[in-house]
VEXLUM-900161 format. One record per residue (C-alpha): residue number from 0; residue in three letters; x, y, z. Coordinates in Angstrom, 2 decimals. Example, Ala and Ser with C-alpha at 12.3 -4.5 7.8 and 13.67 -1.06 7.14 Angstrom:
BEGIN
<node><num>0</num><residuo>ALA</residuo><c1>12.30</c1><c2>-4.50</c2><c3>7.80</c3></node>
<node><num>1</num><residuo>SER</residuo><c1>13.67</c1><c2>-1.06</c2><c3>7.14</c3></node>
//
This chain:
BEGIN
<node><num>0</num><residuo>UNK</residuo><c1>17.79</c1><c2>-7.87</c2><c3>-42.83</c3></node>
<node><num>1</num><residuo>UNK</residuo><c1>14.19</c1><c2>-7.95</c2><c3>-43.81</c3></node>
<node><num>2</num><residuo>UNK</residuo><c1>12.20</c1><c2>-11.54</c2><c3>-43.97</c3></node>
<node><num>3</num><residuo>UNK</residuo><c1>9.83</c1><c2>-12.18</c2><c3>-47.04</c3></node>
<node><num>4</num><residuo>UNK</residuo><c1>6.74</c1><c2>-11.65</c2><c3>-44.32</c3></node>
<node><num>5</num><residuo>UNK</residuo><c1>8.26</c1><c2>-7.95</c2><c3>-43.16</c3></node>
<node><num>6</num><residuo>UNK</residuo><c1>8.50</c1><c2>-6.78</c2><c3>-46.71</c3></node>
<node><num>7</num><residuo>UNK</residuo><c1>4.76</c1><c2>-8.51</c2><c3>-47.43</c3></node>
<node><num>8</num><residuo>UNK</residuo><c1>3.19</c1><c2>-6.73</c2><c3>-44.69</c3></node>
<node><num>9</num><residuo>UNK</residuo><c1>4.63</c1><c2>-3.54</c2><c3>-45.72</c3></node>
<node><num>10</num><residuo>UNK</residuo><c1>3.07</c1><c2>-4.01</c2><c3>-48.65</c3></node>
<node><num>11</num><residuo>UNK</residuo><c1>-0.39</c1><c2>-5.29</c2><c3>-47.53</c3></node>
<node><num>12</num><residuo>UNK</residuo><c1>-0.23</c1><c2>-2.27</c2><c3>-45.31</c3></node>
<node><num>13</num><residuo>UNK</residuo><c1>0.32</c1><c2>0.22</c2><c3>-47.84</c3></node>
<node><num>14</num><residuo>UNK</residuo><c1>-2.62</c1><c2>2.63</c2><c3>-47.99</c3></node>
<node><num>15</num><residuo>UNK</residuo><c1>-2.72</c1><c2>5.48</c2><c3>-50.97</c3></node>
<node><num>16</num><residuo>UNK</residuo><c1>-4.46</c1><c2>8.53</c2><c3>-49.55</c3></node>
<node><num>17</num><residuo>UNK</residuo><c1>-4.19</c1><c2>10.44</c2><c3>-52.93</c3></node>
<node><num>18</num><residuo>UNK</residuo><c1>-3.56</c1><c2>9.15</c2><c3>-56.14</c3></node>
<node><num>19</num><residuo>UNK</residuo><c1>-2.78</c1><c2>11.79</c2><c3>-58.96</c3></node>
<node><num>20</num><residuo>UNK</residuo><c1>-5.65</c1><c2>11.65</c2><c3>-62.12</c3></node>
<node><num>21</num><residuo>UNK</residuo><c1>-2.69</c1><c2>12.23</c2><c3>-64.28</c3></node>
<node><num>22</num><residuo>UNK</residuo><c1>-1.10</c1><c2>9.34</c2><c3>-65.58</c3></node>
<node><num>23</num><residuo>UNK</residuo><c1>2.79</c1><c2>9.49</c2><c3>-67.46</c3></node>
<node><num>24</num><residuo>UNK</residuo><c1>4.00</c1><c2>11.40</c2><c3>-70.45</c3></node>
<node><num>25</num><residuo>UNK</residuo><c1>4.13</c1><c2>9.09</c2><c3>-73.13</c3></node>
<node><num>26</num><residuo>UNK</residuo><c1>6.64</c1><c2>10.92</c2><c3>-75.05</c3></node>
<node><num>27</num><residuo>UNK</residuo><c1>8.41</c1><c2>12.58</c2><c3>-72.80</c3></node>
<node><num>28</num><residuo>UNK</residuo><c1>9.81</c1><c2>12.61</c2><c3>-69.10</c3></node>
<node><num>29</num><residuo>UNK</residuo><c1>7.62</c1><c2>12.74</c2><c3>-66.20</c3></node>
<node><num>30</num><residuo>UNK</residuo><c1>8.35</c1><c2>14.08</c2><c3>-62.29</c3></node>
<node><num>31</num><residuo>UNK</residuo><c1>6.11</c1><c2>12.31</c2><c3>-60.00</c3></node>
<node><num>32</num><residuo>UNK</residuo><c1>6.34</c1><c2>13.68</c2><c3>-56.14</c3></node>
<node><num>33</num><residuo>UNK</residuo><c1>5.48</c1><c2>11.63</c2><c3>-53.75</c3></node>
<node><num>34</num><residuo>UNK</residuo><c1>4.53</c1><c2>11.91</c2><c3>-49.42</c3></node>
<node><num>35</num><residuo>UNK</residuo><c1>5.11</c1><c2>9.06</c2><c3>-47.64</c3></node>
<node><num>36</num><residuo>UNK</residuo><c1>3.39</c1><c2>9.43</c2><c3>-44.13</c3></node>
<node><num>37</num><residuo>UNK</residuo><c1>4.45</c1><c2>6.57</c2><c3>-41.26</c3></node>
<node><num>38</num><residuo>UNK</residuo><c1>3.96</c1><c2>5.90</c2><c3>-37.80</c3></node>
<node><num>39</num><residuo>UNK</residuo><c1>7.16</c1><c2>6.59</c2><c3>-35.80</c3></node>
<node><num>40</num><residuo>UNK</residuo><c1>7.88</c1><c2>3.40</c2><c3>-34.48</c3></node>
<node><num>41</num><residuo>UNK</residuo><c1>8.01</c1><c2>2.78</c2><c3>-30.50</c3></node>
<node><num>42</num><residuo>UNK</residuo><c1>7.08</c1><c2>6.58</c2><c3>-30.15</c3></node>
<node><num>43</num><residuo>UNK</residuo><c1>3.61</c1><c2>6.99</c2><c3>-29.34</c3></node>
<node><num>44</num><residuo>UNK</residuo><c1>1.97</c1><c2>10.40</c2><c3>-31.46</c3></node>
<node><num>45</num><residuo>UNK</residuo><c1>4.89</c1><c2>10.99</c2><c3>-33.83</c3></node>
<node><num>46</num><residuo>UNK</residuo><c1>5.07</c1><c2>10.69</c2><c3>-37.18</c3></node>
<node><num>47</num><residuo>UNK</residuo><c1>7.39</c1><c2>10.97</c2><c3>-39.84</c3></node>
<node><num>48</num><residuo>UNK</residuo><c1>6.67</c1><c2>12.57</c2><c3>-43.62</c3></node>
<node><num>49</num><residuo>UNK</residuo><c1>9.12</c1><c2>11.81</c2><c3>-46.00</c3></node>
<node><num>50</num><residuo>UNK</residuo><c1>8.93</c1><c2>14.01</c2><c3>-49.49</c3></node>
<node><num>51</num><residuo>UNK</residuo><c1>10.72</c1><c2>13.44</c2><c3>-52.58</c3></node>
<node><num>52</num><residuo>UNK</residuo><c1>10.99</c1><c2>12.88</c2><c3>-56.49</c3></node>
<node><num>53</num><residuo>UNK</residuo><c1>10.85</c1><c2>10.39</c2><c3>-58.62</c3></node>
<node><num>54</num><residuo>UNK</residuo><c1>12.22</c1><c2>10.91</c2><c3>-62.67</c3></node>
<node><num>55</num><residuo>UNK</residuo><c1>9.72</c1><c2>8.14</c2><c3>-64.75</c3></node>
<node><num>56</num><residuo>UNK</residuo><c1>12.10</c1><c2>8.40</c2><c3>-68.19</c3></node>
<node><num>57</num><residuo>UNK</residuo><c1>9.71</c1><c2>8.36</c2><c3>-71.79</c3></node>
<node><num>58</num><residuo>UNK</residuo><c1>8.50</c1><c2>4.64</c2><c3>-71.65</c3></node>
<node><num>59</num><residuo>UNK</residuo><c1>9.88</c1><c2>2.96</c2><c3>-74.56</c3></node>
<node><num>60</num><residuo>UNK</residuo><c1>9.22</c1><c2>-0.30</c2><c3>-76.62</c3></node>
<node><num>61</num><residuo>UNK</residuo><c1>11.67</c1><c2>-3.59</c2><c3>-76.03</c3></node>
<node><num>62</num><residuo>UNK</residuo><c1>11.92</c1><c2>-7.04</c2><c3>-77.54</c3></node>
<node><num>63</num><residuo>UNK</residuo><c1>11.12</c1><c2>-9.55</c2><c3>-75.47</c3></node>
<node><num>64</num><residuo>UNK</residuo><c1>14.29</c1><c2>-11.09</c2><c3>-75.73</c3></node>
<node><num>65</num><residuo>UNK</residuo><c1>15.61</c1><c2>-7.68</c2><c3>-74.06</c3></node>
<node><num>66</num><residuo>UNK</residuo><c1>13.27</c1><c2>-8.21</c2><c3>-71.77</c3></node>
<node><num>67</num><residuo>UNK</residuo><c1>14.33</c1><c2>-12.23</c2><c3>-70.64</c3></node>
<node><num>68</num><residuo>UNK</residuo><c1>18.43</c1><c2>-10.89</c2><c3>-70.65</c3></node>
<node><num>69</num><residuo>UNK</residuo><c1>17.75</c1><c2>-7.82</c2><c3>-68.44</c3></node>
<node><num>70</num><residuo>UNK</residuo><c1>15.48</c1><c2>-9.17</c2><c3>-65.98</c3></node>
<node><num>71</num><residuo>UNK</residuo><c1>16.34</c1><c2>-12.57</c2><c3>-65.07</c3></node>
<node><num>72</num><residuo>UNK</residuo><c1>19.51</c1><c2>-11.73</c2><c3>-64.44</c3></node>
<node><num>73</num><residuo>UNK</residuo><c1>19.57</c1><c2>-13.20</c2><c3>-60.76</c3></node>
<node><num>74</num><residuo>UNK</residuo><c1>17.70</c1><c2>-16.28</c2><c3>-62.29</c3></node>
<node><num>75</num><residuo>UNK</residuo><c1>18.84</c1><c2>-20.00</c2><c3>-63.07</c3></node>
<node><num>76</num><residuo>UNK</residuo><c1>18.66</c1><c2>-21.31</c2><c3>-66.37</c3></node>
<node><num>77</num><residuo>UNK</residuo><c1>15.31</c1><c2>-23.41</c2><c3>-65.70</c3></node>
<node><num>78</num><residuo>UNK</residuo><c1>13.88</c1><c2>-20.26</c2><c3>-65.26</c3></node>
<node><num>79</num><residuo>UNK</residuo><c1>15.32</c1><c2>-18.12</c2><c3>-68.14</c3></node>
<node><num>80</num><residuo>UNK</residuo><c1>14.00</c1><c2>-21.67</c2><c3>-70.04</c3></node>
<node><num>81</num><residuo>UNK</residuo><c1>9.94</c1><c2>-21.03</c2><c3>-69.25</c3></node>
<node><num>82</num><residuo>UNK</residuo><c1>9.96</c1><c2>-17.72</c2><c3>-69.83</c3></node>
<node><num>83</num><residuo>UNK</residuo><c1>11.60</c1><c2>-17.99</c2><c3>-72.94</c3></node>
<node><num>84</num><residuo>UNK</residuo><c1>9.44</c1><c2>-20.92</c2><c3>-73.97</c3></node>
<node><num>85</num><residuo>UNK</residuo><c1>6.41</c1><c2>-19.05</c2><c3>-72.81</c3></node>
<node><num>86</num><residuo>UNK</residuo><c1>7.26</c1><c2>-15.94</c2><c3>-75.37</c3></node>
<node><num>87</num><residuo>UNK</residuo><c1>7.48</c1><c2>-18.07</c2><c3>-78.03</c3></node>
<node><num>88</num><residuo>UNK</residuo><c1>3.91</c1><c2>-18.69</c2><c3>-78.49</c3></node>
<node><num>89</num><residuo>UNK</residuo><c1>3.55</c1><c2>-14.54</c2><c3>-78.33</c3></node>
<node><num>90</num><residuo>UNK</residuo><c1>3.93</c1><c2>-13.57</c2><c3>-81.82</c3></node>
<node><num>91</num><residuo>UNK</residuo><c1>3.89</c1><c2>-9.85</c2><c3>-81.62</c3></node>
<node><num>92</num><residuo>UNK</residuo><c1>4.44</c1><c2>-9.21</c2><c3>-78.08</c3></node>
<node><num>93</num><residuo>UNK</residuo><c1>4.91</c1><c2>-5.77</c2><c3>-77.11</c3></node>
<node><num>94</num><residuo>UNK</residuo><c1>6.68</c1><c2>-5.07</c2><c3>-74.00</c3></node>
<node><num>95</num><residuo>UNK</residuo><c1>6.83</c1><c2>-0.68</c2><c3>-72.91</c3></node>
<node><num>96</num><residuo>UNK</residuo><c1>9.58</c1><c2>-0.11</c2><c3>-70.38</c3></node>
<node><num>97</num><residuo>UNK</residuo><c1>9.50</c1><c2>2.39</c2><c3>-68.27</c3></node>
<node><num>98</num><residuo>UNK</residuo><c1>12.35</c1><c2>3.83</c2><c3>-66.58</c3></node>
<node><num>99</num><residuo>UNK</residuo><c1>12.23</c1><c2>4.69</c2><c3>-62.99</c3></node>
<node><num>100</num><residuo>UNK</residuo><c1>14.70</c1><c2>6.71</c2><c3>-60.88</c3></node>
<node><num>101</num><residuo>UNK</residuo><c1>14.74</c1><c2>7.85</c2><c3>-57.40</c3></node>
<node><num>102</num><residuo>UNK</residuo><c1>15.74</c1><c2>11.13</c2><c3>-56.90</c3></node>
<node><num>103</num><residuo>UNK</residuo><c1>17.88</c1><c2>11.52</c2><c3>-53.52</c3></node>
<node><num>104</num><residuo>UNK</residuo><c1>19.24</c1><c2>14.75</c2><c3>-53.28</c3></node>
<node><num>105</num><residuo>UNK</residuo><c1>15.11</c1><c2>15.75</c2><c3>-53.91</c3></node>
<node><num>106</num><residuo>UNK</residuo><c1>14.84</c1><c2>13.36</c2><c3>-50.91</c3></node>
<node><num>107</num><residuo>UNK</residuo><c1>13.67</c1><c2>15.17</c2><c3>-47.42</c3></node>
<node><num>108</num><residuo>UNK</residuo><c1>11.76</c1><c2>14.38</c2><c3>-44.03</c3></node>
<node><num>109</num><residuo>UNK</residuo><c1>10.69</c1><c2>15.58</c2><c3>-40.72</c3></node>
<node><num>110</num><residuo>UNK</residuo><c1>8.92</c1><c2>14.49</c2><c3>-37.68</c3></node>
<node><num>111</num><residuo>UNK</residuo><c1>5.52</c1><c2>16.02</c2><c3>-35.94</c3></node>
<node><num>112</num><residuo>UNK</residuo><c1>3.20</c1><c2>15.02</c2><c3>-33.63</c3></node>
<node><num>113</num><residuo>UNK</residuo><c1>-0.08</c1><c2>13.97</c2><c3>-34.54</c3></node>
<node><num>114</num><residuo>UNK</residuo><c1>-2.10</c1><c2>10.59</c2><c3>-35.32</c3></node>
<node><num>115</num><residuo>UNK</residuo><c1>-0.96</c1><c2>8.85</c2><c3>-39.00</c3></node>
<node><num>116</num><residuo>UNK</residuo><c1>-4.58</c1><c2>9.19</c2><c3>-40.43</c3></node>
<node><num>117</num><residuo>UNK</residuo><c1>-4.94</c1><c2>12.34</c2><c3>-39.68</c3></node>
<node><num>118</num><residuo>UNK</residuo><c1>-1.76</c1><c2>13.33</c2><c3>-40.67</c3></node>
<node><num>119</num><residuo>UNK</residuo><c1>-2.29</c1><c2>11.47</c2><c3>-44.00</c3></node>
<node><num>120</num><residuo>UNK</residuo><c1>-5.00</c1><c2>13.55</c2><c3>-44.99</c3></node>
<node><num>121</num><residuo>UNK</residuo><c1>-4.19</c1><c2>16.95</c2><c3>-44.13</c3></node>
<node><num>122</num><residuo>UNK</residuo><c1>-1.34</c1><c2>16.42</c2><c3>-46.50</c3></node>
<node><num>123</num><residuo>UNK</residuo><c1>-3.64</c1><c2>14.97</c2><c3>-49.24</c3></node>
<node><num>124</num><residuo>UNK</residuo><c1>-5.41</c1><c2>18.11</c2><c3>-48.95</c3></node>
<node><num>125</num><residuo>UNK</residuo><c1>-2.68</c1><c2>20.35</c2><c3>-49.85</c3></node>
<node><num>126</num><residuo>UNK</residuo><c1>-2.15</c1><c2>17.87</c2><c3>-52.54</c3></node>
<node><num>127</num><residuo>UNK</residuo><c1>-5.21</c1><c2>17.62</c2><c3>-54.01</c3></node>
<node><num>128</num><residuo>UNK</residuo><c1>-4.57</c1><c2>21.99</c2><c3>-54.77</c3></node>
<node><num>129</num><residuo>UNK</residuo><c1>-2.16</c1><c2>21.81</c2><c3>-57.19</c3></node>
<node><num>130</num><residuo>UNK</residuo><c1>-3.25</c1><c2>19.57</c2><c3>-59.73</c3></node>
<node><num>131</num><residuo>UNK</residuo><c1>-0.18</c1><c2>20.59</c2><c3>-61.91</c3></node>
<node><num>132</num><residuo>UNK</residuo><c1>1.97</c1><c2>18.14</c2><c3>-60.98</c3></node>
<node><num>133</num><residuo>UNK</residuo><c1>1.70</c1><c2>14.43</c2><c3>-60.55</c3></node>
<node><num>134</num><residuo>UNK</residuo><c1>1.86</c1><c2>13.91</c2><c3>-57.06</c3></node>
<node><num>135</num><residuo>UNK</residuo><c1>0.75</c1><c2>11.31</c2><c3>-54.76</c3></node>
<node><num>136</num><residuo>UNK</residuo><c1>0.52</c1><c2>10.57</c2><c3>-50.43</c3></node>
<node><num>137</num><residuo>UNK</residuo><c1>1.01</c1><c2>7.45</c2><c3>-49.08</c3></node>
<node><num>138</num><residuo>UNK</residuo><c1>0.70</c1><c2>6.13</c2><c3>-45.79</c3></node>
<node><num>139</num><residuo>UNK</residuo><c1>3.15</c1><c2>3.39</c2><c3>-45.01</c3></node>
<node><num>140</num><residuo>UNK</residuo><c1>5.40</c1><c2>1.44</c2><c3>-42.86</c3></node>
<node><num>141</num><residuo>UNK</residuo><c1>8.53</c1><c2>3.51</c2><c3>-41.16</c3></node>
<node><num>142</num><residuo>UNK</residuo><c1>10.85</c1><c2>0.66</c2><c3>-41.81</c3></node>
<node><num>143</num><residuo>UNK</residuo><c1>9.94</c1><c2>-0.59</c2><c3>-45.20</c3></node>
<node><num>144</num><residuo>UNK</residuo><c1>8.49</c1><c2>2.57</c2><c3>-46.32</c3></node>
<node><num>145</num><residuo>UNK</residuo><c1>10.07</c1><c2>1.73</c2><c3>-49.59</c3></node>
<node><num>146</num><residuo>UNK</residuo><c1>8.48</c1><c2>-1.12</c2><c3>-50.19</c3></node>
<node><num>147</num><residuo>UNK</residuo><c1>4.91</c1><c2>1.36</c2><c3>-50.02</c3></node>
<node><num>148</num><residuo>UNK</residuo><c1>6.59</c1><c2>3.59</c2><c3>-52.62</c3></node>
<node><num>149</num><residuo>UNK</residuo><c1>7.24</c1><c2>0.79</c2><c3>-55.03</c3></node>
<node><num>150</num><residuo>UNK</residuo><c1>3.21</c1><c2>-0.30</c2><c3>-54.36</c3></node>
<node><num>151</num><residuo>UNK</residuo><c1>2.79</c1><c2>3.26</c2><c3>-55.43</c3></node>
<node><num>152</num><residuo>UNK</residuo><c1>4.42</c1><c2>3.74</c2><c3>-58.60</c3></node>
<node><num>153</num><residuo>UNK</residuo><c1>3.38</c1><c2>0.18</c2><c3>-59.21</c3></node>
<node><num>154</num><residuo>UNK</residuo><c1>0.25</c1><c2>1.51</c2><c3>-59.58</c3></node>
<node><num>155</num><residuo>UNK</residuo><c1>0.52</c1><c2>4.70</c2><c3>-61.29</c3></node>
<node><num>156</num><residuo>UNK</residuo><c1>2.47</c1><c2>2.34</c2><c3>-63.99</c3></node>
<node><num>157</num><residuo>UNK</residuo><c1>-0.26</c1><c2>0.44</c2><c3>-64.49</c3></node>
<node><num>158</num><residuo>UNK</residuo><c1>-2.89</c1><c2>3.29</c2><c3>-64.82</c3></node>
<node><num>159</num><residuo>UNK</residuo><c1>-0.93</c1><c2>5.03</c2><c3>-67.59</c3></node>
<node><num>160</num><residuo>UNK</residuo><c1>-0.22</c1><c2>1.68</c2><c3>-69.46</c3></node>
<node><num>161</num><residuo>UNK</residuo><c1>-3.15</c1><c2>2.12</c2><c3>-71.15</c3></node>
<node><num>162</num><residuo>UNK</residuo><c1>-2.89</c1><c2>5.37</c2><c3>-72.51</c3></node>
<node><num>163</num><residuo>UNK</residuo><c1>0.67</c1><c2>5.69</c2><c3>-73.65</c3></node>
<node><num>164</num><residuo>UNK</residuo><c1>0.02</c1><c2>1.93</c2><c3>-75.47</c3></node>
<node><num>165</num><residuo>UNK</residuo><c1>-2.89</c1><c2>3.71</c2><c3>-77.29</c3></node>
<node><num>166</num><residuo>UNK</residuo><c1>-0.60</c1><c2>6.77</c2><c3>-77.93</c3></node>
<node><num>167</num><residuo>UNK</residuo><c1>1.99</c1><c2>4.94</c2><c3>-79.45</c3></node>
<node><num>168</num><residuo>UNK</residuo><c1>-0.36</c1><c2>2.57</c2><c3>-81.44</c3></node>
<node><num>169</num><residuo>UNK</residuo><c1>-1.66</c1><c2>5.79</c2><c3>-83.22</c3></node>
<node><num>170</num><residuo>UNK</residuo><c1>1.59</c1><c2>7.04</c2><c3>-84.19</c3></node>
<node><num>171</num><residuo>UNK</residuo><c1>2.52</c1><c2>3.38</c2><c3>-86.02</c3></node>
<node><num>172</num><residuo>UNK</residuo><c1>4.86</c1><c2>2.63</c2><c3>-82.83</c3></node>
<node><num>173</num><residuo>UNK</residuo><c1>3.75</c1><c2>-0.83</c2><c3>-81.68</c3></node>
<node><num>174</num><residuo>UNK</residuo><c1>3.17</c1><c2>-2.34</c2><c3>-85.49</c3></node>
<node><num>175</num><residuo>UNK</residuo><c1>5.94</c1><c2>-4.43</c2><c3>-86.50</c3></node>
<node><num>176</num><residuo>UNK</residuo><c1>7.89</c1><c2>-3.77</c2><c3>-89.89</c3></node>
<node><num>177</num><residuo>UNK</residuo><c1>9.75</c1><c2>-6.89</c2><c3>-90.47</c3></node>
<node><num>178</num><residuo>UNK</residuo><c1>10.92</c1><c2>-9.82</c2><c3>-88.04</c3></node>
<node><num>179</num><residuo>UNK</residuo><c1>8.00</c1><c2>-9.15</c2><c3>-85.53</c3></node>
<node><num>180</num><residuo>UNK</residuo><c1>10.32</c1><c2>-6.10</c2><c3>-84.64</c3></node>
<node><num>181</num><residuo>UNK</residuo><c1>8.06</c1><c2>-2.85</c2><c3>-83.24</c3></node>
<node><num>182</num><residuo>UNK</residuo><c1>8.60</c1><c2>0.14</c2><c3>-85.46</c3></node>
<node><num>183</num><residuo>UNK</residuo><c1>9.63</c1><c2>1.95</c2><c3>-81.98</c3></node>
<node><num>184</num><residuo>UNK</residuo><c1>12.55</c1><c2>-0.60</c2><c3>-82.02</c3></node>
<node><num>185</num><residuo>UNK</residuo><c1>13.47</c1><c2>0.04</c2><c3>-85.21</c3></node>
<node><num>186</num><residuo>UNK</residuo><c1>13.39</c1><c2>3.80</c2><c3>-85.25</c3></node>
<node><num>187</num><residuo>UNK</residuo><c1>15.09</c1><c2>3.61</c2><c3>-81.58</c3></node>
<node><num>188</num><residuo>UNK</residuo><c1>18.12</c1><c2>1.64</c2><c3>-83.38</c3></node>
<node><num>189</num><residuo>UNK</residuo><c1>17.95</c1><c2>4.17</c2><c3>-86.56</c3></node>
<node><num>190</num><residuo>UNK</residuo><c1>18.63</c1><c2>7.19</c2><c3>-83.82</c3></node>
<node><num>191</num><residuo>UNK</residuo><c1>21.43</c1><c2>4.99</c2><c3>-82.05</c3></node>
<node><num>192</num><residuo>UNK</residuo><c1>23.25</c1><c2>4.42</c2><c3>-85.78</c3></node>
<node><num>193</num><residuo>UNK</residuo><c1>23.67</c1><c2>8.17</c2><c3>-86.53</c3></node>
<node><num>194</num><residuo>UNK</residuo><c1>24.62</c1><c2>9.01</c2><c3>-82.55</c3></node>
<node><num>195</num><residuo>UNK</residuo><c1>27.43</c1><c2>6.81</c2><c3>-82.85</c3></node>
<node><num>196</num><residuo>UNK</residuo><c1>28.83</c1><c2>7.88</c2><c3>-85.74</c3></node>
<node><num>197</num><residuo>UNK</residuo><c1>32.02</c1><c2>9.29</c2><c3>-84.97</c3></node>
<node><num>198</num><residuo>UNK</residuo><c1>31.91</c1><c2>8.10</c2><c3>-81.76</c3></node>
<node><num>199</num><residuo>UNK</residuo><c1>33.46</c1><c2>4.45</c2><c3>-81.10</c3></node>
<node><num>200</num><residuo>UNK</residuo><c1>31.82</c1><c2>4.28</c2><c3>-77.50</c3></node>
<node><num>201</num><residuo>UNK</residuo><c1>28.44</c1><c2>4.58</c2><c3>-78.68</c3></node>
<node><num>202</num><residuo>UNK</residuo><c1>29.22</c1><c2>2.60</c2><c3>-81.08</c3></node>
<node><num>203</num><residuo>UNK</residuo><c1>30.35</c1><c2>-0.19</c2><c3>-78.57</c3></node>
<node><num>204</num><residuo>UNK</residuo><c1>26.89</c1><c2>0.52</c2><c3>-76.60</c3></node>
<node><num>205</num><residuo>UNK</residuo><c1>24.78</c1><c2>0.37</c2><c3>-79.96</c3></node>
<node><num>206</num><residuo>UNK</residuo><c1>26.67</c1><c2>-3.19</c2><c3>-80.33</c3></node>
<node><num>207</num><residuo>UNK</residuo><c1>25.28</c1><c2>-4.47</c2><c3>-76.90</c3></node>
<node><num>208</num><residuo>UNK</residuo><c1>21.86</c1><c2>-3.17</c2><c3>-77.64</c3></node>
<node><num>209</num><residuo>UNK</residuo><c1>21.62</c1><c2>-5.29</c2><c3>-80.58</c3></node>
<node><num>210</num><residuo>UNK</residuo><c1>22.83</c1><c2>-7.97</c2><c3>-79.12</c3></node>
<node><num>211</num><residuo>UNK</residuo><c1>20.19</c1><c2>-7.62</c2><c3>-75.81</c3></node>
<node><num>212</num><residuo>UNK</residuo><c1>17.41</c1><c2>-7.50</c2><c3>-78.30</c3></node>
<node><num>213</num><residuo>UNK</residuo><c1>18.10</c1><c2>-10.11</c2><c3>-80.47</c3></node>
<node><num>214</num><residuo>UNK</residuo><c1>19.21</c1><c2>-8.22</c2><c3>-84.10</c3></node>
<node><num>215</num><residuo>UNK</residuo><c1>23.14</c1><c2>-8.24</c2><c3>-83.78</c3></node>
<node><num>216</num><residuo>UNK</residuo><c1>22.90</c1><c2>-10.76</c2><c3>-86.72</c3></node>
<node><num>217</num><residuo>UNK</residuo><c1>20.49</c1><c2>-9.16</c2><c3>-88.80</c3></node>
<node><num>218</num><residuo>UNK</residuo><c1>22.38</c1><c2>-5.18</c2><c3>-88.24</c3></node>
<node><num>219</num><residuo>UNK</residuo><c1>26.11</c1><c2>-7.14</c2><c3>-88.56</c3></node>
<node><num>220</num><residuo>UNK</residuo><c1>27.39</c1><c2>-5.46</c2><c3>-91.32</c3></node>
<node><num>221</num><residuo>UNK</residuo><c1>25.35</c1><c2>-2.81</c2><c3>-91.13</c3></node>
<node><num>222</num><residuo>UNK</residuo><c1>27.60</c1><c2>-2.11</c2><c3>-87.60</c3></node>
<node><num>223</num><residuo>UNK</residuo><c1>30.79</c1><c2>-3.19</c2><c3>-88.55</c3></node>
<node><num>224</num><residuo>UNK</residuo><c1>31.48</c1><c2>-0.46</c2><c3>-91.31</c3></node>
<node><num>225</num><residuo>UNK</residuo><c1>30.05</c1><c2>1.80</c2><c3>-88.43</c3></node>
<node><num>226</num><residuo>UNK</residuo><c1>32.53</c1><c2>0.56</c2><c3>-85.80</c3></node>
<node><num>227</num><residuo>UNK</residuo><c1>35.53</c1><c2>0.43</c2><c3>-88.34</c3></node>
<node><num>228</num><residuo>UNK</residuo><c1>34.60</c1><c2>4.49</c2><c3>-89.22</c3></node>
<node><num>229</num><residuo>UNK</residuo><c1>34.14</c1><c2>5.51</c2><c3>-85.77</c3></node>
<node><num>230</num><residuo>UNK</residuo><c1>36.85</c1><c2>7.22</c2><c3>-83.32</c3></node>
//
C-alpha cells in the first residue's frame, strides 16, 4: 500500500519531456497517447517504456450541484456543507467536465537498457514527428508511474480549459436561460427527453440526471408523462 509521501514524490518527480501543442476537441472525442519512461527499480541501466491510450470524452457543462453529489462521494457531511455553502455565493458558476478513460487493452511495455534521460528524449524525438496526434512522454516513477500520468493529463486539462470555455461561450453554451441553468444543460436534458422515449431505462437514467443536477422538481411532470409512455 502506498503512503501519502510515496504517491507525493511520484508526483514531485514527474518530469514531462514532451507536451503536445494541441489541446482537446471541444466538441468531440479526443485520443491522447501517452510514453511513460521509468527507471527500473534495483536494476542498474534498465528502463521500462510503457505506451498507451487514453479516450478524453467531449467535455461537457454540469451544475454545480452535479458537481458536490458526484465528487464528494467519499466525503462527510461537514465537508459536502462548505462546499455547498461556498457555491452559493457563485451565481453563474460554470463547471466543464471532462471525461477521462484509460484505455488497457491499448496498454503495452518493454524493457531496454539505457540511462532514463536519455531514454526520455530519444522517444520525445520520435514524438515530436508526428504532430497529428496528441501525444505526450513522461518520465516517471516505476511504481507510481500512474500517479505521473494523472500529473500529465492534469495538465493537458488545464491547457485546453481555456479554449473549449471560449468555444462553447461563442456558440451560447455557457449563458444561462432560466434558473442560472447553462444552455449546454438544458440542450443536454432536451437530447436525453427524446432518447428515452420509448425506452423506460433511459428514461430511469434521465430521472437520476435530473435529480444529480438539481431540476427533478422543475422537469417533474414534464418526466412523468415520459416515464408512464415509455416501455
Amino acid at each position: 500500500m502506498a503512503t501519502y509521501d510515496d504517491l507525493w514524490y511520484a508526483a514531485k518527480s514527474t518530469r514531462i519531456v514532451y507536451s503536445p501543442p494541441k489541446v482537446l476537441e471541444t466538441f468531440g472525442e479526443t485520443t491522447i497517447r501517452y510514453y511513460m519512461v521509468t527507471e527500473v527499480l534495483d536494476t542498474v541501466g534498465q528502463v521500462r517504456i510503457r505506451k498507451g491510450r487514453i479516450s478524453a470524452q467531449r467535455p461537457r457543462v454540469i451544475m454545480p450541484h452535479y458537481f458536490v453529489s458526484q465528487a464528494l462521494v467519499n466525503f462527510g457531511d461537514e465537508a459536502r456543507q462548505y462546499i455547498e455553502g461556498a457555491l452559493r455565493g457563485t451565481e453563474g458558476l460554470r463547471i466543464i467536465e471532462y471525461g477521462l478513460q484509460f484505455s488497457k487493452d491499448q496498454h503495452s511495455e518493454e524493457t531496454v537498457q539505457g540511462q532514463v534521460d536519455e531514454i526520455g528524449e530519444q522517444v520525445a524525438r520520435t514524438a515530436r514527428k508526428d504532430d497529428h496526434d496528441l501525444c505526450g512522454v513522461i518520465i516517471g516513477v516505476d511504481d507510481h508511474w500512474e500517479v505521473s500520468l494523472l500529473s500529465f493529463i492534469h495538465g493537458v486539462v488545464r491547457r485546453s480549459l481555456p479554449q473549449n470555455a471560449r468555444d462553447m461561450a461563442s456558440r451560447g453554451l455557457l449563458q444561462a436561460s432560466s434558473n442560472q441553468v447553462p444552455n449546454a444543460v438544458r440542450i443536454e436534458i432536451e437530447s436525453d427527453f427524446r432518447a428515452a422515449d420509448s425506452s423506460r431505462d433511459r428514461a430511469r437514467a434521465l430521472g437520476e440526471k435530473l435529480r444529480s443536477y438539481g431540476l427533478f422538481e422543475e422537469y417533474e411532470d414534464r418526466f412523468y408523462d415520459l416515464f408512464r409512455n415509455s416501455r
